[in-house]
N, C-alpha and C positions, 0 to 999 in steps of 0.2 A: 504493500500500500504506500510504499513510500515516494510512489510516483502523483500519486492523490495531492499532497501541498507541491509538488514541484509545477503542479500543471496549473493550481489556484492561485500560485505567487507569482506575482510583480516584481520579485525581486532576484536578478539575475544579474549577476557580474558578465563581466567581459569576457572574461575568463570563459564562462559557461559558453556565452554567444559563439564565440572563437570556438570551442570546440566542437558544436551543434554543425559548425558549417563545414568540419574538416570533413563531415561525412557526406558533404556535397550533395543534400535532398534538395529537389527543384523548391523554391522559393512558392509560399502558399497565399493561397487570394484568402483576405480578412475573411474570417467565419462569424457568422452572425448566430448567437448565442442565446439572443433573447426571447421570447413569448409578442406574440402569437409564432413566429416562424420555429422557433428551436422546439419542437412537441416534444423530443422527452423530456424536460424539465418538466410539464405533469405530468409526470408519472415520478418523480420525486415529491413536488407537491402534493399528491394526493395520498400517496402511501407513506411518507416518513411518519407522518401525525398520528396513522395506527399503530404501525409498526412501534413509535415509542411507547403508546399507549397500553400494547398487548405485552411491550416486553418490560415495561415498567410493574407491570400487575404478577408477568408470571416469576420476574426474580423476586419480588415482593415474598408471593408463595414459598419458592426455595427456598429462601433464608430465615421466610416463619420454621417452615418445617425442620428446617436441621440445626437451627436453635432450641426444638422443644425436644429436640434427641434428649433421653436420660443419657448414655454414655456417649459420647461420644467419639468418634474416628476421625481418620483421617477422609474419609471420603464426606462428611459432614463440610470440614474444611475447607476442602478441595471445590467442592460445589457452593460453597459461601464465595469463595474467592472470585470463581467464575462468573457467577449471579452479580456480586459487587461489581465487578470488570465491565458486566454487560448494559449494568447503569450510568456509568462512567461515558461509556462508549455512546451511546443513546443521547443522554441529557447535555454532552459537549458538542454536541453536534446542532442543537437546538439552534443557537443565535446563527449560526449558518442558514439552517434552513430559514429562520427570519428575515432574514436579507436576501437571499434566492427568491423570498414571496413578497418583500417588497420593491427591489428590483426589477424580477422578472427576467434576470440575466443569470446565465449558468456559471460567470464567473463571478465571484465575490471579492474578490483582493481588493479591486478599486472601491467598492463600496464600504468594506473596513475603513480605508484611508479617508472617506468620504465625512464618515463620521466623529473625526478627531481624531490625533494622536495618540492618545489616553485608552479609546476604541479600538485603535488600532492595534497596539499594543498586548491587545488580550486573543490576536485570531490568532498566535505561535502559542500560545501556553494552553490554549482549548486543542487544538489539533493535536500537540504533545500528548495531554491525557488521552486522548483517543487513541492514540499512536502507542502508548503505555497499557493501557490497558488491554490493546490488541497481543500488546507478547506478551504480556501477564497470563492471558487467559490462553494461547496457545500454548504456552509455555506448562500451565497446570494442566493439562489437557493431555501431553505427553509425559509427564511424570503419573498422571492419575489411571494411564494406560499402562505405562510401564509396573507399577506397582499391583496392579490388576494383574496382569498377566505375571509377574513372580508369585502371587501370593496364590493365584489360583491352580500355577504347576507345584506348586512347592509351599505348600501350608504350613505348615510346621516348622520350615525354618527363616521364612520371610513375614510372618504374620507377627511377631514380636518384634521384628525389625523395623517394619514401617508402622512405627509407632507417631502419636500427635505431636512430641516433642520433636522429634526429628521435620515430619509435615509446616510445621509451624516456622522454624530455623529456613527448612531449604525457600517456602516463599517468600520468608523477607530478603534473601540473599537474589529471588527474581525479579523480586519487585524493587530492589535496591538495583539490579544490571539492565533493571528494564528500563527507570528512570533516569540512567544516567547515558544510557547509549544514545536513548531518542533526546538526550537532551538539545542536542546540534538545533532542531526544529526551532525552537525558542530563536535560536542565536541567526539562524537563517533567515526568518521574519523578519529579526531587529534592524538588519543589516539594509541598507539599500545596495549596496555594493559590495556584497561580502567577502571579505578576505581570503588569498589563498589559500587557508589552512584548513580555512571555513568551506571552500568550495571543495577542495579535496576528500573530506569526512565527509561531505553529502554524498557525491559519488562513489566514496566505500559506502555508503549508509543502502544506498539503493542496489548495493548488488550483491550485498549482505541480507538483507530484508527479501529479495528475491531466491536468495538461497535458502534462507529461512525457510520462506513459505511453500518451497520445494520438499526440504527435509522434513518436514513436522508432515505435510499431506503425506510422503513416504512414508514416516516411520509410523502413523496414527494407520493406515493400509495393512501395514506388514503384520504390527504386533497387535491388528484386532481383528485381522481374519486366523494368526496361531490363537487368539485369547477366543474367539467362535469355535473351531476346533476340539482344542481343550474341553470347554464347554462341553462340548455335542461329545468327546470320548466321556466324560466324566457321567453324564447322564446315562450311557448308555451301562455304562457300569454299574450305575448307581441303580439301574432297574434291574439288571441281571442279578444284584446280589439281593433284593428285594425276598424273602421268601416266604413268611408271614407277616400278617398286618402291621405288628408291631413295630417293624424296620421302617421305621423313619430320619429323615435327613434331621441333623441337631443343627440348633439354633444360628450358630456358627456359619455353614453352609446356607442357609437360606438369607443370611446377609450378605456373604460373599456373591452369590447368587443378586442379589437387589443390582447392588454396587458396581457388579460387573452389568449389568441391567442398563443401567443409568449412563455409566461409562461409554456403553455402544451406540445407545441412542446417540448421545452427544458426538462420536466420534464417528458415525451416517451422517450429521445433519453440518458437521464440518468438510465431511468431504466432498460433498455436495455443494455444498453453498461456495465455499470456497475455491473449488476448480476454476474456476473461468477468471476470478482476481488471480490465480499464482500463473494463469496463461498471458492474462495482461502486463502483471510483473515481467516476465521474463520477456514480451515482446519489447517493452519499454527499455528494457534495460540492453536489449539487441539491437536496436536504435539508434543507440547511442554510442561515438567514440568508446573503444575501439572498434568497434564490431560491426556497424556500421551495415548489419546484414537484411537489416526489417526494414521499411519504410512507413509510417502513421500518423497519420495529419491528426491536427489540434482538435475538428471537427469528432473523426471517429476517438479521437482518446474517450471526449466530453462524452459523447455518448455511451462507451463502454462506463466509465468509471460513473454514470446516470446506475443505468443496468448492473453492473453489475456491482456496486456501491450499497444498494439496495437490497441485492441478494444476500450480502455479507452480513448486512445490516439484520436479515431476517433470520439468516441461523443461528446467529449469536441471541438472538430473543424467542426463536421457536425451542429454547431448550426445554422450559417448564409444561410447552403444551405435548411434545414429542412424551417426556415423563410421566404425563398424567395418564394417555393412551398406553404406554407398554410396561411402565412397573405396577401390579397391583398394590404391593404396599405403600409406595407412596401415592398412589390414588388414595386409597384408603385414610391415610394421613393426612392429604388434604381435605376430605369429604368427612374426617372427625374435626378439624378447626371449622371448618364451613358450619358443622352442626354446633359447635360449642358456640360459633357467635350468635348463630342464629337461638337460640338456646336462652343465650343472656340475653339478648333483645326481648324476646319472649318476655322473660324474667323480670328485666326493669319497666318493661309497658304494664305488666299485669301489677306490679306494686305500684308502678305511678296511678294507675287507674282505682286500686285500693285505697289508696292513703287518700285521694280526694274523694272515693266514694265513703268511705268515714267520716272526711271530716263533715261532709255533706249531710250525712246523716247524723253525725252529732250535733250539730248546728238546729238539727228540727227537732229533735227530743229532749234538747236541755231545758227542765224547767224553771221557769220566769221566777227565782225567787224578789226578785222585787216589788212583786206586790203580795209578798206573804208577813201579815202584820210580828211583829216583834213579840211575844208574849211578855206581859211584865214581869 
């Protein structure tokens, strides 16, 4: 994604220009970006506003729920972290889309600067959270696979290993390399001209970020069709040794079983979602000195990065609804909160309704001792 701010900034050194033209692409006629002519921009406008909507509610969900965990795990964690990430990524994006709908233009840079320096100043520090939060959440994404698939070939000796303390440690250590990598973003906004050192680190930044999103779509493929596998021998085992009713799976396994559950969901609806942004990446970044092998006008960027911005947008927030269809128990877990609020709603309408039909009625049976004479 890290072709996403390079395409919405105004801010481009010599340097960059100088090197865009070593790859000798014919020279492009102005693209017109705005509404009514540019139609995909609604189809941003009409779908962001749900899309935050549905995924503000369903990380809401997931962080009730694995905050009411009694003990809790790591895969608690791991799905708090994600859920946090995906609110991040949503609600920084916001004042974007407000200027996308009050423009009307696909590009926003100029409309930052339109609105003060002070305005200006905040489109590098919201893009960075978005930009953070995206390797935060891929990032747990692959360790929440990887621990999956040790713990599920190998229970007994990785099941006390990937304990919460250790889960807790290795996040701040991603979330501490995630905010310091994407930090360049910030510095690249500030800049109208950005310094050599500044322009260099962008261009590692971008073909680092496309390896990235190479390696996590591979290795999230590799180790969750062995972690499906697995699975499917372990079942079949676990029915073969079945021999009276008694033989039931212990408590243990059927959370391993959840876990691995939720994990697959998540790690279908990333690789889905995601393919077409790590094809974008990697054309963008072929594009570009040295490689100089793609050709891709401004026109078709905008429009991929419309589509498939979107897409991104939706997998990262279709986690809680993908979960409520394929885990029973946390359906179930959802559908006991739902019942408990509904419950106490119930609860506090029928007392408010009591306390005033009381008082109501005490108000008409209390007798009038005021005109009940004194005895001497």
């Amino acid at each position: 994604m890290a072709a996403y701010y390079k395409g919405n900034s105004s801010n481009i050194s010599v340097e960059n220009a100088a090197a865009l033209d070593d790859c000798n692409w014919p020279e492009e006629e102005p693209s017109v970006l705005e509404l009514p002519y540019f139609y995909p921009l609604w189809v941003m406008l009409i779908l962001r506003p749900i899309l935050v909507v549905l995924g503000t509610i369903g990380s809401a969900f997931i962080i009730t729920v694995q905050l009411r965990q009694q003990q809790k795990s790591t895969t608690n964690l791991y799905l708090i972290v994600m859920a946090i990430c995906c609110l991040v990524t949503l609600w920084a994006s916001v004042p974007n889309y407000c200027l996308h709908a009050l423009t009307g233009n696909g590009s926003t840079s100029n409309a930052w600067h339109s609105y003060g320096p002070i305005l200006a100043e905040l489109n590098g520090p919201l893009i960075w959270l978005q930009y953070s939060a995206v390797w935060i959440s891929d990032c747990t994404l692959v360790v929440f696979s990887l621990e999956r698939l040790l713990c599920t070939m190998n229970p007994i000796r990785y099941h006390n290993f990937f304990n919460l303390r250790h889960a807790i440690y290795l996040e701040a250590g991603i979330a501490f390399f995630s905010l310091l990598w994407t930090s360049e973003i910030i510095a690249y906004f500030h800049y109208k001209s950005p310094p050599p050192l500044l322009t260099s680190w962008d261009s590692a930044a971008t073909k680092v970020d496309a390896a990235r999103c190479v390696c996590i779509w591979l290795i999230l493929m590799v180790v969750n069709v062995i972690l499906v596998r697995v699975l499917a021998k372990h079942t079949r085992s676990r029915k073969s040794l079945i021999t009276r009713p008694s033989t039931d799976s212990s408590p243990q396994d059927s959370t391993n079983r959840n876990s691995s559950i939720l994990l697959l969901s998540s790690a279908i609806i990333y690789s889905i979602t995601q393919f077409p942004f790590i094809i974008y990446n990697l054309i963008v970044m072929t594009a570009e000195p040295p490689y100089c092998s793609m050709y891709v006008s401004s026109h078709d960027k905008a429009i991929f990065r419309i589509f498939g911005g979107n897409l991104s947008v939706f997998g990262y927030s279709a986690d809680f609804y993908v979960f409520y269809l394929t885990s029973t128990r946390f359906r179930q877990q959802v559908d006991m909160i739902c019942c408990k609020s509904k419950r106490k709603a119930l609860e506090s309408h029928k007392l408010t309704e009591n306390s005033s039909s009381s008082t109501y009625h005490g108000s008409r049976v209390s007798p009038d001792t005021s005109a009940i004479p004194i005895s001497p």
